[in-house]
C-alpha positions in Angstrom: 114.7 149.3 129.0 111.0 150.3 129.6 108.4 150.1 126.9 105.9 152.9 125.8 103.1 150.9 124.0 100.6 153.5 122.6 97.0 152.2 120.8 95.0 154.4 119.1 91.0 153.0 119.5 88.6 152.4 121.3 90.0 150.9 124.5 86.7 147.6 124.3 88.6 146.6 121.3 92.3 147.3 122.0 92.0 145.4 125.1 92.0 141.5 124.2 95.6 142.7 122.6 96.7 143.2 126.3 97.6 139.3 127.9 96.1 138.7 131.3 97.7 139.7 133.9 100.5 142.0 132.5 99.9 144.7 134.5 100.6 146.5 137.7 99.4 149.3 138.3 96.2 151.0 135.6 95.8 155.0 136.6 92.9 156.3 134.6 90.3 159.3 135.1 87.4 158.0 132.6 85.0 159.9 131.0 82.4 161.3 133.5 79.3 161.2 131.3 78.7 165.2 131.9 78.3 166.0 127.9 82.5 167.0 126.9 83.1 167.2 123.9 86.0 164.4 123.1 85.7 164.6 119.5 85.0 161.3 118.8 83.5 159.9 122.2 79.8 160.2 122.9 79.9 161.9 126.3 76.3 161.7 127.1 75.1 158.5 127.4 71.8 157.6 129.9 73.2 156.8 133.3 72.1 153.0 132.4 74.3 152.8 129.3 77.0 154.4 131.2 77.4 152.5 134.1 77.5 149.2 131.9 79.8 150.5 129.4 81.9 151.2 133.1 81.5 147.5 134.1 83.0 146.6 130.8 86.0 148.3 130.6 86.4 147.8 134.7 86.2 143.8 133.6 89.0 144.2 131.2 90.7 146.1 133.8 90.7 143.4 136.5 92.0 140.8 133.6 95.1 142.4 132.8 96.0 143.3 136.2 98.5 141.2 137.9 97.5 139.5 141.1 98.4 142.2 143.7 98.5 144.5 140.8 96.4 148.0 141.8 94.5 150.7 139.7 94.0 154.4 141.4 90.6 155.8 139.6 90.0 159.6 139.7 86.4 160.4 139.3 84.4 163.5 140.7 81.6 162.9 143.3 78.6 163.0 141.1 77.3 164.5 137.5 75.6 167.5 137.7 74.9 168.8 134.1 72.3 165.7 133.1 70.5 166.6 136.5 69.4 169.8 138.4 71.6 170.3 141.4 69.2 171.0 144.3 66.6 168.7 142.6 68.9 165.6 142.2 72.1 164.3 142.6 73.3 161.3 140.7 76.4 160.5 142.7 79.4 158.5 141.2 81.7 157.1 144.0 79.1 154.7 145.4 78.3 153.8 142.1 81.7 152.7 141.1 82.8 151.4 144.5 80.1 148.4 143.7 81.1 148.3 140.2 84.8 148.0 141.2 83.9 144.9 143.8 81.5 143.5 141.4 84.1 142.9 139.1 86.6 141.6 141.3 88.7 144.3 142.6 89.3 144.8 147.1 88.7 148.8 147.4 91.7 149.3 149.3 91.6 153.3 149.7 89.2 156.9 149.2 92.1 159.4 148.5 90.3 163.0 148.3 91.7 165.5 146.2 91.6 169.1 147.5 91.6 171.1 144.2 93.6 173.9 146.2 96.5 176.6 144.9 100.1 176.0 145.9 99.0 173.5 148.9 97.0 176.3 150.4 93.3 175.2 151.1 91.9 178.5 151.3 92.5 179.1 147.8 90.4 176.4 145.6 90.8 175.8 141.4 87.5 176.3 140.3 84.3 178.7 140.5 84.4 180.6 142.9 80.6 182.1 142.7 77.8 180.6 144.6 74.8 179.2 143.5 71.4 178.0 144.5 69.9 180.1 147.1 71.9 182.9 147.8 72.4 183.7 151.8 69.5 181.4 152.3 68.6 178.2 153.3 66.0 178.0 150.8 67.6 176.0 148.2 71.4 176.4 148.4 74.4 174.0 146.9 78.0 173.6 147.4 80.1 174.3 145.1 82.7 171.1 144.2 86.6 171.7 145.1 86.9 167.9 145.6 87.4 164.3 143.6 88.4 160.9 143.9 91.2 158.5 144.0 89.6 155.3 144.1 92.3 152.6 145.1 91.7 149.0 144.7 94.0 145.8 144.2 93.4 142.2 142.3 93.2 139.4 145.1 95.5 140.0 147.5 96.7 143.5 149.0 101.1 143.1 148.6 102.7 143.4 145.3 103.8 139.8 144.6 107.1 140.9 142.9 109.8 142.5 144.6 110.7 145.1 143.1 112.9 148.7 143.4 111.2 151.4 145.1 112.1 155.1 143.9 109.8 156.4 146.8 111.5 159.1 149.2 110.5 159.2 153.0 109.0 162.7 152.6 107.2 161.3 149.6 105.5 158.5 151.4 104.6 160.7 154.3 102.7 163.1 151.9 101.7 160.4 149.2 100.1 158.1 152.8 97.7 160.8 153.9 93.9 160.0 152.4 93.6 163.9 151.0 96.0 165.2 148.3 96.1 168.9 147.9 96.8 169.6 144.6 95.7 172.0 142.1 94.0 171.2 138.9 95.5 171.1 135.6 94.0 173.1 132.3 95.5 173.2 128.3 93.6 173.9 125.3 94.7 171.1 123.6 92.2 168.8 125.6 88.8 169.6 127.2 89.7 166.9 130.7 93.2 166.8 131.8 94.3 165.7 135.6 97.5 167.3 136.9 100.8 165.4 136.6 101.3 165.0 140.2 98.5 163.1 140.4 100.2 160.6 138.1 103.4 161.0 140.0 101.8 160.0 143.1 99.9 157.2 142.2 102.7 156.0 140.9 105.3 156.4 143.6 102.9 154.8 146.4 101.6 151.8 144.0 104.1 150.7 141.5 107.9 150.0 141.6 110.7 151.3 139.1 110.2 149.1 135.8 106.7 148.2 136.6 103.9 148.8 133.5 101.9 151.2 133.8 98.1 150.9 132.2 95.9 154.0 131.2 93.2 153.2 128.7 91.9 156.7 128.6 95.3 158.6 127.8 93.7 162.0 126.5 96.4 164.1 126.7 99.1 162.0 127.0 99.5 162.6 131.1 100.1 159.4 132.4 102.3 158.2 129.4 104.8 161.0 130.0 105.0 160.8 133.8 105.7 157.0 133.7 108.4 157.4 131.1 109.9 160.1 133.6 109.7 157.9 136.4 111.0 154.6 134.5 107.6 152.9 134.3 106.5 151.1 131.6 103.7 152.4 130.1 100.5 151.1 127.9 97.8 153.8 126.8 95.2 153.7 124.8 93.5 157.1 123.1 90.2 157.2 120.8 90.8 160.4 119.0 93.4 160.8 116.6 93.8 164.6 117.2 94.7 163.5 121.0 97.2 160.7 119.8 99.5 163.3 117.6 99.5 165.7 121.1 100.6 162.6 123.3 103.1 162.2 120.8 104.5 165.4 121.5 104.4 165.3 125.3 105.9 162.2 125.2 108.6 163.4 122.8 108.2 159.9 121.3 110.8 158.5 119.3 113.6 160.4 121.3 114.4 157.2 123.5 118.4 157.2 124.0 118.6 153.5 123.8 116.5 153.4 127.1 113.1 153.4 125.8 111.0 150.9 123.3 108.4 152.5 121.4 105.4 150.7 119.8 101.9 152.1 118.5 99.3 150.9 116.7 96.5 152.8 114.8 94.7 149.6 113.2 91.8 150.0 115.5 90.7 153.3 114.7 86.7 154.7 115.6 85.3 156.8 113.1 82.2 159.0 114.3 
């Protein structure tokens, strides 16, 4: 039996409902602070603001997880819409690398995401036009086909359970490397989606069969449905109502088959 726990709220105040150290493994892609429109979430906050409110929710991260518990963080390599490419760039991994360690967590691994087609890295999700100076060394700027998995673990590196692996020795050949070629994911339904594989892979390397599974920024529902899939456990916790009904869907929650405990709570609603 594996439980799907969903809270709809802001994740600072669904939190203390979570007991310490109840977790395994957390897979979450945050917002990036680049001005998307979430609905209900204020997505352009001053880079001050941001990084505490990142502290905060990393703190509440490091309590729930289990000692040898992990979280895999996907975040791009800077924001460039509140800042001129070519005149500044406000980078993000070293910024959260410190912020991971100053909360606690080991950084155990940099996995970089190749946003390519098919596994062919000649062919790149994304824009394709180049900016800056064109066929000049004036002023010129790459153009970003790359982000993050940030991997880190509570105290000590080995899972302190044993546990049932599910993980296939092609799988952990692939899933081992430090790049992941992967193309990226797009709906309508949500403005910030990562692919399912993602999810998938994160979760094979990391967690065991029956482990729980932690996402406090759900959005679309990714990492909810890809642990139920896999037999994980899942907790996920989603700010705007509109997103909550999709997960629902893509969870096909309430179809469980006597194998799956569902639970959500909607007390802690945000209004704008």
């Amino acid at each position: 039996m594996i439980d799907l726990s969903l809270y709809q709220g802001d994740c600072l105040k669904v939190f203390p409902q979570i007991p310490d150290e109840s977790v395994d493994l957390i897979v979450t892609s945050p917002p990036y602070n680049v001005g998307i429109d979430y609905g209900v979430y204020k997505d352009n906050l001053s880079f001050q603001q941001y990084y505490k409110w990142v502290k905060d929710w990393l703190s509440e991260c490091y309590r729930v997880n289990r000692v040898g518990g992990r979280i895999c963080l996907n975040i791009p390599l800077c924001a460039n819409t509140q800042v001129r490419k070519g005149e500044h760039l406000e980078t993000f991994i070293d910024k959260f690398l410190l912020l991971m360690a100053g909360v606690g967590y080991s950084n155990r691994e940099t996995i970089v995401w190749l946003k390519a087609h098919n596994g062919d890295v000649e062919k790149f999700c994304g824009n394709n036009t180049a900016w800056g100076s064109w066929m000049s060394p004036s002023n010129p700027y790459c153009r970003s086909f790359t982000e993050f998995i940030l991997v880190a673990h509570k105290i000590e590196p080995k899972i302190q359970h044993v546990g049932v692996t599910d993980l296939t020795k092609a799988e952990f050949l692939k899933f081992s490397r430090n790049y992941w070629v992967m193309p990226t994911a797009t709906t309508s339904e949500h403005p910030a989606i990562f692919p399912e594989e993602l999810a998938y892979r994160c979760m094979k390397l990391y967690s065991y069969v029956g482990d729980v599974v932690l996402d406090p920024f759900l959005g679309w529902g990714t990492t909810m449905k890809v642990a139920r899939q896999l037999k994980r456990s899942c907790i996920g916790i989603e700010l705007d109502p509109k997103s909550v009904q999709l997960i629902k869907s893509r969870v096909d929650w309430g179809s469980s088959f006597g194998d799956v405990a569902f639970h959500f709570n909607q007390e802690l609603t945000v209004t704008q």
